[in-house]
C-alpha positions as CSV (number, residue, x, y, z in Angstrom):
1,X,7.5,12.5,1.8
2,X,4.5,11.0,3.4
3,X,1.6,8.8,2.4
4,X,-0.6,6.1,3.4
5,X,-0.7,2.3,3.0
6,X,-3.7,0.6,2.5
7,X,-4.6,-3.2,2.9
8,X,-7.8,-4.8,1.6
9,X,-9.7,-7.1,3.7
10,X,-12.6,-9.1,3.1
11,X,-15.6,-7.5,4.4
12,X,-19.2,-8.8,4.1
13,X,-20.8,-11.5,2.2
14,X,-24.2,-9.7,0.1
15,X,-27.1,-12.3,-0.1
16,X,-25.8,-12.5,-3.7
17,X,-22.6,-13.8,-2.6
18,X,-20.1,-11.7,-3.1
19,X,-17.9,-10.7,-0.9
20,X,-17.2,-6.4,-0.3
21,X,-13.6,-5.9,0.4
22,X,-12.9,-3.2,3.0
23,X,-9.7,-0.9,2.8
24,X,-8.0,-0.3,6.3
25,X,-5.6,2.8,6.0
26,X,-2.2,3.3,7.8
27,X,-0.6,6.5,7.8
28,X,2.7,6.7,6.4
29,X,5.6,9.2,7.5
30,X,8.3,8.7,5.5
31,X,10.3,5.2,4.4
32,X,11.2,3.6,7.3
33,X,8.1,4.3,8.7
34,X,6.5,2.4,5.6
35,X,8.7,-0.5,6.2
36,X,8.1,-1.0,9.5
37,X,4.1,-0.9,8.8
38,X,5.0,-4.1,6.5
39,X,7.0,-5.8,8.7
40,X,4.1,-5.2,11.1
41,X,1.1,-6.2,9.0
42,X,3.5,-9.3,7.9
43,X,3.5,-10.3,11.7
44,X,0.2,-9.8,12.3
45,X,-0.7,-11.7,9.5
46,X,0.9,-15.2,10.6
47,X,-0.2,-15.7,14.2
48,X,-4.1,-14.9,12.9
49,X,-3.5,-17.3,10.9
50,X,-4.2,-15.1,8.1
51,X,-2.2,-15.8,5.0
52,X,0.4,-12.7,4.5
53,X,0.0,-10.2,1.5
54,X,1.9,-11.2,-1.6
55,X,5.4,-9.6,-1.8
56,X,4.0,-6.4,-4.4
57,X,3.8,-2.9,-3.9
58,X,0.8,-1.2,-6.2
59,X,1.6,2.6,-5.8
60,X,-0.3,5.3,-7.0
61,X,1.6,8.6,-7.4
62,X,1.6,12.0,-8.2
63,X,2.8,12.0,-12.1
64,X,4.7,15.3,-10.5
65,X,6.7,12.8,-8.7
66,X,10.4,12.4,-9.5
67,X,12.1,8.7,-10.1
68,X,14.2,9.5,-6.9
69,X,12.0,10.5,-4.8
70,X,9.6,8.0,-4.8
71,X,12.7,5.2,-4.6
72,X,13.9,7.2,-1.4
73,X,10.3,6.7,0.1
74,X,10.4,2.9,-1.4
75,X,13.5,1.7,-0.9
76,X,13.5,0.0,2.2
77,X,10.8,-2.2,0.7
78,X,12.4,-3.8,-2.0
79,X,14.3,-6.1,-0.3
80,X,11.0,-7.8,1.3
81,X,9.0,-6.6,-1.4
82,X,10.8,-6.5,-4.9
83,X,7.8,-6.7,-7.1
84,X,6.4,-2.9,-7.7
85,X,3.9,-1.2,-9.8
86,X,3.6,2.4,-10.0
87,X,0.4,4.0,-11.4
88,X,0.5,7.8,-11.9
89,X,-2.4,10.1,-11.9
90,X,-3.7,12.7,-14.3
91,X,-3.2,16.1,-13.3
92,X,-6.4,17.0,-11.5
93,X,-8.0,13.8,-11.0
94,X,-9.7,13.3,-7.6
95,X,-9.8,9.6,-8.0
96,X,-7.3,9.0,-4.8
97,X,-5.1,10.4,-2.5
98,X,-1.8,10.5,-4.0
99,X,1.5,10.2,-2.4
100,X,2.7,13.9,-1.6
């Protein structure tokens, strides 16, 4: 099982304003390889002086997906990060890349 993490950043400030958030994407292998790309961005996130991400896991998902599965690939997560929400495509929707 295999997917990628993403963390938004803030990006550039239009003249109205606002501020574009940019998505930087990290490959994921499998679980560990997901928890150890937390652990990392949590430790790259304190000597920047950046304020760490919240501990919550948004996860969008192949509806396909089975309940164990998806806790195999999670599960080393939910100790630093308990709070999860899992959104599940509809069949055939190109909106993002799902976990596979």
């Amino acid at each position: 099982m295999s997917g990628e993490l993403f963390r938004c950043e803030p990006g550039t400030i239009g003249t109205s304003g606002a501020v574009a958030l940019k998505s930087v994407a990290t490959a994921i292998s499998g679980p560990r390889a997901l928890a150890n790309a937390i652990r990392s961005e949590h430790a790259r996130a304190r000597p920047a002086g950046l304020r760490p991400a919240p501990p919550v896991i948004l996860a969008f998902a192949e509806s396909s997906l089975s309940y164990g599965s998806f806790r195999h690939l999670l599960g080393p997560t939910l100790s630093t990060h308990p709070a999860l929400h899992v959104y599940l495509d509809h069949p055939g929707s190109p909106r993002f890349r799902p976990i596979s």
